[in-house]
C-alpha positions in Angstrom: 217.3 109.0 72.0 216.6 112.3 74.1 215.0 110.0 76.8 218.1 107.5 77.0 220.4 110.5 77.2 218.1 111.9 80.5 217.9 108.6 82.1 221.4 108.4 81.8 222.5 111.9 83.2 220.3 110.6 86.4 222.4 107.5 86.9 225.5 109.9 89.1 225.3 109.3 92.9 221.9 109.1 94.3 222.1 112.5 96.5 223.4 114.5 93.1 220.2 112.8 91.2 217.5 114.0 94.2 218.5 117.2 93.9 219.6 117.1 90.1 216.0 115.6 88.9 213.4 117.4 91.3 212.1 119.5 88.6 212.0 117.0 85.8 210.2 113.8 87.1 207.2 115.7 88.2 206.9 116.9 84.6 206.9 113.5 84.1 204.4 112.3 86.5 202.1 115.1 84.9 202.3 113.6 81.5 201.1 110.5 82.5 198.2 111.8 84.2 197.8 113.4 81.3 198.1 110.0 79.3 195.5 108.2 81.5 193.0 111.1 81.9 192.9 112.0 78.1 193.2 108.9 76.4 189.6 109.2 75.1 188.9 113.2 74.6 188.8 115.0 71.8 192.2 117.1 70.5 190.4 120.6 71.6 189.7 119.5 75.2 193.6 118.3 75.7 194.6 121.9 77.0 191.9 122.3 79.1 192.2 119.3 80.5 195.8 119.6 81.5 195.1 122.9 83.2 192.6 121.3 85.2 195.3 118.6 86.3 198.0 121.0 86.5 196.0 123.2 89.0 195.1 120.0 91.1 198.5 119.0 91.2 199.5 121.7 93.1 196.4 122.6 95.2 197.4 118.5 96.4 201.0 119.0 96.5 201.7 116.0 94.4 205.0 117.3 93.6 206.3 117.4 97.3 205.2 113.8 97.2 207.4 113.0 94.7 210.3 114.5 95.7 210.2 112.3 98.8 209.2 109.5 97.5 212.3 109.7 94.6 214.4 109.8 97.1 212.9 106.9 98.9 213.4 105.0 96.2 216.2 105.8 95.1 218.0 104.5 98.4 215.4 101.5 98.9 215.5 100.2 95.2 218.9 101.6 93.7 220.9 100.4 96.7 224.6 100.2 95.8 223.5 98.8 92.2 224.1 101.7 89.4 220.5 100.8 87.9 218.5 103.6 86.3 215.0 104.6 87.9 212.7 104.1 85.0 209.7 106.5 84.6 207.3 102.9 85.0 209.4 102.1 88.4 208.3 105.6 89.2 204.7 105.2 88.1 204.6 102.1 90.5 206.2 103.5 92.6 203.3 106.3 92.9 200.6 103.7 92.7 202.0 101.2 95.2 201.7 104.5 97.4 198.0 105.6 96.3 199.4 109.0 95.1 197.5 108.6 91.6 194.6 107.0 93.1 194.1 110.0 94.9 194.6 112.8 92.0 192.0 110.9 89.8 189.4 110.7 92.7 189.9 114.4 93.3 189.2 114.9 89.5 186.2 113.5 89.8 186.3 111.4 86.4 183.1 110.0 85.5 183.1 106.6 83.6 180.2 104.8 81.9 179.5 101.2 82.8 181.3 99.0 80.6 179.0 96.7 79.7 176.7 99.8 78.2 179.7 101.3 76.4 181.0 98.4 75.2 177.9 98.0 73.0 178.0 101.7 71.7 182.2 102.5 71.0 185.2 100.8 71.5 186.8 103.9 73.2 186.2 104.2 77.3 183.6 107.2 77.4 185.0 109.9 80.4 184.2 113.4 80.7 184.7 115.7 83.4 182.2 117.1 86.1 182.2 118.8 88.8 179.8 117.0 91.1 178.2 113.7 91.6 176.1 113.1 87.9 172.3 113.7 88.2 170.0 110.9 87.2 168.3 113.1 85.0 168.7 114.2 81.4 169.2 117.4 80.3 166.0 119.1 78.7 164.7 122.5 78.3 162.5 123.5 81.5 160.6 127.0 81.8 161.8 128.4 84.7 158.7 130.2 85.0 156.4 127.2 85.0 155.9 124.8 87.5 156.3 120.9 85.9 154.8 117.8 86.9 157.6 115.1 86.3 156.1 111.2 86.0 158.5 108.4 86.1 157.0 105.0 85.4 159.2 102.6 87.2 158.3 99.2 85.4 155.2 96.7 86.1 154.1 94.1 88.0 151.4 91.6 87.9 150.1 91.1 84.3 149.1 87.8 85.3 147.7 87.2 81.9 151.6 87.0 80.6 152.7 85.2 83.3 153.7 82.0 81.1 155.2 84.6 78.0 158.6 83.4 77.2 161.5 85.6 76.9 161.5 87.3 73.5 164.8 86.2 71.7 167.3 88.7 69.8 165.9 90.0 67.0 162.4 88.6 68.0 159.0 90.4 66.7 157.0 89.9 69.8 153.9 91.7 71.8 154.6 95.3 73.0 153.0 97.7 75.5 152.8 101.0 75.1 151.8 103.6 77.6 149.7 106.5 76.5 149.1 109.9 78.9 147.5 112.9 78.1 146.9 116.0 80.6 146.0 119.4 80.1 146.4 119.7 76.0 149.6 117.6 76.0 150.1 114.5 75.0 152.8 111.6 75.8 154.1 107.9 74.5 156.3 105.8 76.1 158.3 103.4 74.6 157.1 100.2 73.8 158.2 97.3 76.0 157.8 93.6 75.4 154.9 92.3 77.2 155.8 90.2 80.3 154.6 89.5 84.0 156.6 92.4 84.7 156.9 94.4 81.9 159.9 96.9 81.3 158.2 99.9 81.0 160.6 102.4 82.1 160.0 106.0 80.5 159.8 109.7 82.1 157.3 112.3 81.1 157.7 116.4 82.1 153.7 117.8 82.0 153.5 121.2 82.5 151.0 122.6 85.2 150.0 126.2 85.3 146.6 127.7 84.7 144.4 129.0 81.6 142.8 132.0 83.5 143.6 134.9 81.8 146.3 136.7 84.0 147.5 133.7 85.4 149.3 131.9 82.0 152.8 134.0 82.7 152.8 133.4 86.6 154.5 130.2 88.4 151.8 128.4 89.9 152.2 128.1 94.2 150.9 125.4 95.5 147.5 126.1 96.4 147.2 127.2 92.4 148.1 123.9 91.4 145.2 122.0 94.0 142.5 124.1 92.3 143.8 122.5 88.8 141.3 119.3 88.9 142.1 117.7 85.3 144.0 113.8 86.3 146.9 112.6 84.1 144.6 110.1 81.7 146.8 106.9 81.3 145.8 104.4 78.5 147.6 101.4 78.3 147.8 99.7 74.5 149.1 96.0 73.7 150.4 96.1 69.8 150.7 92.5 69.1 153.1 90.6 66.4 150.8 91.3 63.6 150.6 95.1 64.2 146.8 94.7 65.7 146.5 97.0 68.8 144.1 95.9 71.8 143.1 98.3 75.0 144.0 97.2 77.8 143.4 99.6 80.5 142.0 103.4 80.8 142.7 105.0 84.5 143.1 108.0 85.8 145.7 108.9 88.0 145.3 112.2 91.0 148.3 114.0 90.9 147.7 116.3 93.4 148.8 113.9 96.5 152.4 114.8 95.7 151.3 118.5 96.9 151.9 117.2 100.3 154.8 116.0 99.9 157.5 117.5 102.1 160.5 117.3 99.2 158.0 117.1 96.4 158.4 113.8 95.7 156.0 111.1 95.9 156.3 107.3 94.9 153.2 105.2 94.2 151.6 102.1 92.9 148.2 102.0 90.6 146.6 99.3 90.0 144.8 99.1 86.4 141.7 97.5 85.8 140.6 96.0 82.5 138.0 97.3 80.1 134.8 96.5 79.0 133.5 93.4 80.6 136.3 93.4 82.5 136.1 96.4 83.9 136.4 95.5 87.8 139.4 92.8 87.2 142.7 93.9 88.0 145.1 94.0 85.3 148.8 94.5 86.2 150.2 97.1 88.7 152.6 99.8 87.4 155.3 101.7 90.2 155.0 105.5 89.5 157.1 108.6 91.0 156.1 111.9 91.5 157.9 115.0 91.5 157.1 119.0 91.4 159.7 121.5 89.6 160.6 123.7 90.8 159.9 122.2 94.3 156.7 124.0 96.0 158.6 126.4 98.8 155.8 125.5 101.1 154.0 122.1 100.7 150.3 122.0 101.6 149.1 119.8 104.5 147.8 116.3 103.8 144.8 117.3 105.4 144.3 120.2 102.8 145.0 118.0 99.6 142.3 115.3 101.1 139.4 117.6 102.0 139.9 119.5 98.7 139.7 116.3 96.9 136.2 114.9 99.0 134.7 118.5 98.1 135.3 118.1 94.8 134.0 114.3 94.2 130.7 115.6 96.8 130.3 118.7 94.5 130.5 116.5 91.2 128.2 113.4 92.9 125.3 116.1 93.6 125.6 117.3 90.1 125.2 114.0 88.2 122.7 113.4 91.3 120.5 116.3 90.3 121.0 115.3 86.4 119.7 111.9 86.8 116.6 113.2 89.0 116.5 115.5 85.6 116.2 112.8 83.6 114.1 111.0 84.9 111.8 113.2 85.3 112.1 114.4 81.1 111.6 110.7 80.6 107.9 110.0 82.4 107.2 113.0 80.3 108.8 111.7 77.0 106.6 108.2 77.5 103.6 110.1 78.3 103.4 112.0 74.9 103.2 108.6 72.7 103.2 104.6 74.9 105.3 103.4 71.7 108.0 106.2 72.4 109.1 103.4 75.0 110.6 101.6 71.9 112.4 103.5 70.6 116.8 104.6 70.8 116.5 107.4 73.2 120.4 107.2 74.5 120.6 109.8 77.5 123.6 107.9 78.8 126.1 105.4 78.0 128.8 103.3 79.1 132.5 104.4 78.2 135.7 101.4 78.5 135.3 101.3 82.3 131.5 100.5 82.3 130.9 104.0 83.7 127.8 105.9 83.0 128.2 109.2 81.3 125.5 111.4 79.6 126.1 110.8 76.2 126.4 114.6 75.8 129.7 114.7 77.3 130.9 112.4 74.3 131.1 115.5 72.0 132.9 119.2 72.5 134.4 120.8 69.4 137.5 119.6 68.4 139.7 121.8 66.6 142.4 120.1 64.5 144.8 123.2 63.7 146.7 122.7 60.7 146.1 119.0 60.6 142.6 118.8 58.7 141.4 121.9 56.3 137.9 120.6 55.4 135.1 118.7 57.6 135.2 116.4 54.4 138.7 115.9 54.8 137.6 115.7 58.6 135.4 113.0 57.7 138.1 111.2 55.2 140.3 111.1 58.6 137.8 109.3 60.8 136.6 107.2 58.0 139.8 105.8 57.6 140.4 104.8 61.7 139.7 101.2 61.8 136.0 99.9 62.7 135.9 96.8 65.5 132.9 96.6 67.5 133.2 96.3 71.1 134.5 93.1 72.4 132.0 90.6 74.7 132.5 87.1 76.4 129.3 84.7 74.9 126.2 86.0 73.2 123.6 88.0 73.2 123.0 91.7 72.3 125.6 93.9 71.0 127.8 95.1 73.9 128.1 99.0 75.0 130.9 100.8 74.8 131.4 104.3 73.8 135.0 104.8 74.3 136.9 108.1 75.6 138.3 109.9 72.3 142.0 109.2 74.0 141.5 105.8 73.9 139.8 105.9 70.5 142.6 107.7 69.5 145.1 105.4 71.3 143.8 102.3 69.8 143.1 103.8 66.1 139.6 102.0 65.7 136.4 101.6 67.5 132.6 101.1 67.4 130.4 103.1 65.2 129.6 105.3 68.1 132.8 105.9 68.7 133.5 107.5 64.9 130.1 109.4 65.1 131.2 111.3 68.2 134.8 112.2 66.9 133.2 113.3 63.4 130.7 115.2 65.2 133.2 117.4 67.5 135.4 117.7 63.9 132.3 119.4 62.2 131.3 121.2 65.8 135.1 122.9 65.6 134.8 124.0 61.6 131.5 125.8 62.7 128.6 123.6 61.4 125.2 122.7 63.3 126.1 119.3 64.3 124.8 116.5 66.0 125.0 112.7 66.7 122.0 110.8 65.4 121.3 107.2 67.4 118.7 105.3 65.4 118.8 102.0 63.6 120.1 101.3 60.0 119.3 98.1 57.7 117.3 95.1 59.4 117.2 97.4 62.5 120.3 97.2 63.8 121.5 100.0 66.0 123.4 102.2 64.9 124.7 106.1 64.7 126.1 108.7 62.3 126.2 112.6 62.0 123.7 114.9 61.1 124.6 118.6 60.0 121.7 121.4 60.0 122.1 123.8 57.6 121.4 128.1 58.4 118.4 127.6 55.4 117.0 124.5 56.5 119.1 121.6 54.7 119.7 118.6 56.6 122.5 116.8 55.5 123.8 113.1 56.7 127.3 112.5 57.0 128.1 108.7 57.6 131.4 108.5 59.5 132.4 104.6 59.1 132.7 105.7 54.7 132.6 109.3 55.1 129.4 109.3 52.7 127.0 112.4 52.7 123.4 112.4 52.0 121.1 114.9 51.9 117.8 114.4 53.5 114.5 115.1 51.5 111.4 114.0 53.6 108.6 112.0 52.4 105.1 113.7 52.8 102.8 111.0 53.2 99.9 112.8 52.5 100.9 114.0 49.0 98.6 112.3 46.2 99.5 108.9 44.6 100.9 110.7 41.3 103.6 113.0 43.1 106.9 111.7 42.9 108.7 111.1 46.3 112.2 111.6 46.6 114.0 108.4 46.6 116.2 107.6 49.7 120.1 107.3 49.6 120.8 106.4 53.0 120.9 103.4 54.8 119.2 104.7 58.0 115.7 103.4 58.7 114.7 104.8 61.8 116.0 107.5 64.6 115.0 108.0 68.1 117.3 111.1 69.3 119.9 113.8 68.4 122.6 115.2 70.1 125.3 117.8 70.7 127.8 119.3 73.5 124.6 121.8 74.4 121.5 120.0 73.2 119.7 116.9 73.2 116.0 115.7 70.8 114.3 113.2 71.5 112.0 112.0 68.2 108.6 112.6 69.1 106.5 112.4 65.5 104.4 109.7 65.2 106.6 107.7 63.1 109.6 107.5 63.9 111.4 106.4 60.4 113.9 108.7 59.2 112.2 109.3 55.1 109.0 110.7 57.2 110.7 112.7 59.9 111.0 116.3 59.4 114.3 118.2 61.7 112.9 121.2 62.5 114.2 121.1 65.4 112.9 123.9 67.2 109.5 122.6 66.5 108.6 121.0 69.8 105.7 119.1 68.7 108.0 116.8 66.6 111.3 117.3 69.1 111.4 117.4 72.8 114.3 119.4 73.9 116.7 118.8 77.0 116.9 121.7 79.5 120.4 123.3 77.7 121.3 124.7 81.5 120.2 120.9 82.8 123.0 119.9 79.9 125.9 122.6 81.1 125.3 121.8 84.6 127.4 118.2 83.9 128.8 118.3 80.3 130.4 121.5 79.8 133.8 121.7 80.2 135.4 121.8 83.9 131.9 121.6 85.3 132.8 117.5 86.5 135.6 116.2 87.6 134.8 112.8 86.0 134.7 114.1 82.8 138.2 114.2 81.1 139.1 116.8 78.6 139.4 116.5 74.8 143.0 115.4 74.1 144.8 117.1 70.8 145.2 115.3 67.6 148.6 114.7 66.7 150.5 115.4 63.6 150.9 111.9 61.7 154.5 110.6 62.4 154.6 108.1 58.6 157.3 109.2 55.8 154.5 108.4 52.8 157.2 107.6 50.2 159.1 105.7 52.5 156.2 103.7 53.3 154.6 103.4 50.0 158.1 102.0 48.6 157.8 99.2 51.4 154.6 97.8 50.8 154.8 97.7 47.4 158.8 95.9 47.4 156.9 93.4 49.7 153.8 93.0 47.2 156.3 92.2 44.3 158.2 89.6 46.3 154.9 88.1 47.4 153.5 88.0 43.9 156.4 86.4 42.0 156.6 83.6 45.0 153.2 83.0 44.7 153.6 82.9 40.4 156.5 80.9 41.2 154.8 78.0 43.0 152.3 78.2 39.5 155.1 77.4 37.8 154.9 80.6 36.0 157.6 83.7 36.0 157.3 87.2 36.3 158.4 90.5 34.8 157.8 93.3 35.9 156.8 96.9 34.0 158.2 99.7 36.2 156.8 102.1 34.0 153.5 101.0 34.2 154.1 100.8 37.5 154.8 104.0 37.8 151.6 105.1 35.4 149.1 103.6 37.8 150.2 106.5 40.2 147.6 108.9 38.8 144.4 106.7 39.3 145.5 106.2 43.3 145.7 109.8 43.8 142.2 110.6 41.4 140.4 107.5 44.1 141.7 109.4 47.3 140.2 113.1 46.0 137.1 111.3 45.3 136.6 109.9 48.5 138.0 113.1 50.4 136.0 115.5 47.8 133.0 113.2 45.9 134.6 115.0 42.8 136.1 112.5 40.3 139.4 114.1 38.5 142.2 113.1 36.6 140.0 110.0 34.9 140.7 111.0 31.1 145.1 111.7 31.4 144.9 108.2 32.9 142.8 106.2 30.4 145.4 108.0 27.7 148.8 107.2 29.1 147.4 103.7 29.6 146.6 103.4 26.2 150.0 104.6 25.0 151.7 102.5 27.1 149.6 99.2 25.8 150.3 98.3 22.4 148.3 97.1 19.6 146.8 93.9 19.9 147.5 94.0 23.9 144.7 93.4 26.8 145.0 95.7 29.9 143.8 95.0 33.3 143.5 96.9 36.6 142.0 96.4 40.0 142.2 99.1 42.8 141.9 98.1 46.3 141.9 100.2 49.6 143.1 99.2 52.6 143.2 101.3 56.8 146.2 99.4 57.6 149.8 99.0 56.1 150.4 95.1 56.6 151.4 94.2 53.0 151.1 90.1 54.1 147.2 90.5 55.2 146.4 92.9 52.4 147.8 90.2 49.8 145.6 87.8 51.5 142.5 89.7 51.3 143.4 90.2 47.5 143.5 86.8 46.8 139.7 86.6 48.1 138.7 88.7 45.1 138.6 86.5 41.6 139.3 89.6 39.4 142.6 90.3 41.8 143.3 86.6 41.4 143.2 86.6 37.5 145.4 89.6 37.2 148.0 87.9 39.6 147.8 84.3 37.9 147.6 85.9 34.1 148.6 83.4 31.8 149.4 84.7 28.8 151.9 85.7 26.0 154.5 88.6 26.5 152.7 89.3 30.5 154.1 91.9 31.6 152.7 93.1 35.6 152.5 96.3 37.8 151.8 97.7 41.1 151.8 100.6 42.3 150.8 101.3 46.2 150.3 105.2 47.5 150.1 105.8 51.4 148.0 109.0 52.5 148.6 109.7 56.2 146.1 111.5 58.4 146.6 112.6 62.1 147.1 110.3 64.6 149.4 108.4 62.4 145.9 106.7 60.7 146.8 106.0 57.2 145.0 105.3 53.2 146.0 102.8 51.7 145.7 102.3 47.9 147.3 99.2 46.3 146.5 98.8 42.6 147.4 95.5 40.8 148.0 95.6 36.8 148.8 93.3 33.5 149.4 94.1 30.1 149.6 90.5 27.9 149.3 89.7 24.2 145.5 88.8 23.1 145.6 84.9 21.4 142.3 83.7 20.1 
């Protein structure tokens, strides 16, 4: 009613309106600005927001505009008719003219694409800036540390996906995922479905500044950051529908070509090669960018960049040069002491993913795990429970060799036996113990290698990483009489040619070479031949190569136990009473057996993290509380590295005592299970399932 009674008192002769209504319709062209600008901010920002459009109208002198253009239209439009001027004819009026255009491009209103907002709210997302929007994110930088920011840009040229289809909504297909580690700090991308050209669009911030003492607090300048020799380690990991995770490439990238870079910025294409055999075949291609922050005030030449980078591959080719001259050398020796010593495992170097030769001392350094692992058992629980797959090959033949970086050990969460010696050993090296990587031969003489750990009085103790067993060694003297008693052998291991460490390397020289005669006095050099130590540091120790990378962190495991445990074991019931179902036979289910199974799966996991049984006695008396009189019981535990419920059914199946438990026939049958996750770092996981029936004995 109060705007029918103003529209009215502007209907008098058109000059009496101009000058009647020149402070009212502006009010009115403010509140629809207000109206079109607002329409999506929250109540609080309102007043702000009409201050800033109040100030803009009048720094634009909007209302001058329409003043004139009222009285425009009031003689074009109104004529000699005694129509009102509505406040929409005014509206178009202002539009037709490009007055509101302009306000709302001075205001610099930011809208999201549609089609993105349309899938996250209803409501037309706008806020206000001051400048053009940065492409960038907003994170939390220290000013007072230079930054290394990689952009990965997508791929190209996975030629082996060529022919993959387009996953559909809601698909489960193959992933990539795209690992980096530099300097103590580790990275993950998201994954991407695997394609000719996959999507693998992510951003990673690595902080560069150096260790020095002094140096820590101060912004690196740009010759600083040439001297800093580590490359960004980039593993690339294919997860495919079932969970399994394959290596696909290992490279490292040089960083330090962006240092020449005139605006810090630096875009680039690396080509990844495959692994293993396949080691020289190209891959895919992924488009990087480069960029320093804060940019370098005074970039270095290109010249600079490249002559510092030759120095340092000459410096580190003369080093391995001399080495291998070393080696050789040590060798002639070795053979010369005994001809059979040309038999036996002696491993001075091996092969790592991209068939390059390393001495097998650099495989180790010691590895401290912070708050992640309190024990070297539990150390050795952890790597036991990373999965065990030897090394792939194309056709037959001999085992192939691989000893993988840790980082894509790590990456991948299982690998060859080498592969878990190495990690254990670096665990044990970082909680203080003598320790050292054994290469000999196990049952039927096949290769293999596990940890030794020398004691401060003598004791030599075995630590297998692929169960996390220990054995303690007691040599056989072979020249005790007939009626002594010899101490009877626990391990597997037959034979062993050498030992190793970050520092030191033994090569077995006693005449036999079988691991119940040998004797590990190690500085006895009539049964060990040492390595020079300084021949070792010269090319293993750390920053003394550029092609050696450094030990990445372990990471904090990322799995909600309960959350998972609860899964697997909903999954378990619906796959048991399917599979009873097509028996013809029904289920029930006894939660609170269920529920006292829980006891036993947390007494097997101490056992295997501690060798001390607990807990055994409380279980067998709940259980028999919870079985009545005339009842049979039955149980079988199982332990699983992986958390696919489907393939761990599968595998029960394979066992007949499983079997009978899950197809009990029976009177008044009741079943259980119970599942328990344990995760360890790198997101590696125990998995206990325990299967259960309770049923009415009839003769």
């Amino acid at each position: 009613a109060v705007e029918t009674r103003r529209r009215r008192r502007l209907i008098p002769s058109p000059p009496a309106q101009s000058r009647r209504s020149s402070s009212i319709l502006p009010s009115r062209a403010n509140a629809a600005a207000y109206r079109l600008a607002s329409m999506a901010l929250p109540p609080e920002k309102a007043s702000e927001l009409k201050q800033i459009i109040r100030n803009q109208l009048s720094q634009m002198n909007v209302h001058g505009k329409i003043r004139d253009i009222l009285s425009e239209s009031v003689r074009e439009e109104l004529g000699k008719n005694s129509q009102g001027l509505s406040e929409a004819d005014l509206i178009q009026a202002l539009q037709r003219r490009g007055i509101v255009d302009d306000v709302m491009k001075e205001l610099n209103f930011l809208t999201e694409v549609q089609d993105k907002e349309s899938t996250t709210s209803s409501k037309p997302a706008t806020h206000f800036v001051d400048k053009e929007p940065a492409e960038l994110k907003k994170t939390k930088i220290d000013p007072t540390r230079r930054n290394l920011y990689l952009q990965v840009l997508g791929g190209r040229a996975f030629l082996e996906h060529l022919q993959e289809p387009l996953p559909l909504p809601g698909q489960v297909c193959a992933t990539f995922t795209l690992y980096l580690h530099f300097r103590n700090q580790r990275f993950r991308s998201k994954p991407a479905a695997c394609a000719c050209e996959p999507d693998l669009q992510d951003g990673f911030l690595l902080e560069v500044h150096k260790d020095s003492l002094g140096d820590g607090s101060r912004m690196a300048d740009a010759t600083t950051l040439l001297s800093i020799c580590d490359p960004v380690h980039m593993v690339l990991i294919k997860t495919d529908t079932s969970s399994e995770k394959t290596l696909i490439a290992s490279h490292y990238l040089e960083w330090r070509s962006v240092l020449s870079s005139p605006d810090g910025k630096m875009s680039i294409s690396v080509e990844l090669l495959g692994v293993g055999t396949e080691s020289k075949v190209p891959v895919g291609v992924l488009n990087l960018k480069l960029e320093i922050y804060p940019h370098l005030t005074q970039p270095l030449s290109k010249e600079i960049v490249d002559t510092q980078l030759i120095l340092e591959r000459q410096k580190t080719a003369e080093k391995e040069r001399l080495y291998l001259i070393y080696a050789k050398q040590w060798w002639r020796e070795y053979l010369q002491i005994r001809p059979s010593h040309n038999t036996r495992l002696v491993k001075i170097f091996a092969q790592d993913e991209n068939s390059v030769n390393h001495p097998v001392c650099s495989y180790v350094r010691p590895l401290r795990a912070g708050r992640l692992l309190d024990t070297p058992r539990q150390a050795a629980r952890f790597v036991n429970v990373l999965g065990y797959e030897r090394a792939a090959m194309v056709g037959g033949g001999s085992k192939q060799e691989q000893w993988c970086t840790l980082l894509s050990f790590l990456c991948r969460g299982k690998g060859d036996c080498e592969d878990h010696a190495t990690l254990l050993c670096s665990l044990l090296l970082g909680f203080g113990l003598d320790a050292y990587v054994c290469v000999g031969t196990k049952a039927r003489r096949v290769p293999h290698t596990w940890v030794m750990a020398y004691g401060t009085s003598g004791d030599v103790v075995f630590w297998e990483s692929l169960t996390g067993h220990r054995y303690i060694h007691r040599p056989v003297n072979p020249d005790d009489p007939p009626l002594v008693e010899q101490p009877k052998r626990a391990y597997p291991y037959c034979s062993i040619g050498c030992l190793f460490n970050h520092q030191s390397f033994y090569a077995n020289c006693q005449p036999s070479d079988t691991v119940e005669l040998s004797h590990f006095d190690l500085n006895d050099e009539s049964k060990w031949k040492p390595m020079s130590t300084e021949a070792i540091k010269s090319v293993c120790a750390p920053g003394s190569s550029t092609s050696l990378p450094p030990f990445p962190p372990l990471c904090a495991p990322v799995i909600d136990a309960a959350a998972a445990s609860n899964e697997i074991e909903l999954v378990l019931r619906g796959l048991i009473s399917e599979h009873r179902k097509d028996l013809s036979l029904t289920t029930v289910w006894d939660d609170h057996l269920s529920y006292l199974l829980s006891p036993a799966l947390a007494a097997y996991e101490i056992e295997r993290t501690t060798g001390v049984s607990t807990g055994n006695e409380e279980f067998q008396d709940a259980i028999k509380r919870a079985v009545p009189d005339g009842h049979t019981f039955k149980g079988f535990p199982i332990h699983f590295v992986h958390r696919n419920p489907r393939r761990a059914f599968a595998t029960c199946l394979r066992s007949p005592f499983c079997d009978e438990i899950i197809c009990c026939r029976g009177d008044q049958v009741r079943l259980a299970v119970r599942v328990r996750v344990y995760p360890y770092p790198e997101s590696a996981c125990a998995v206990w399932i325990m299967f259960a029936c309770k049923y009415r004995s009839v003769l």
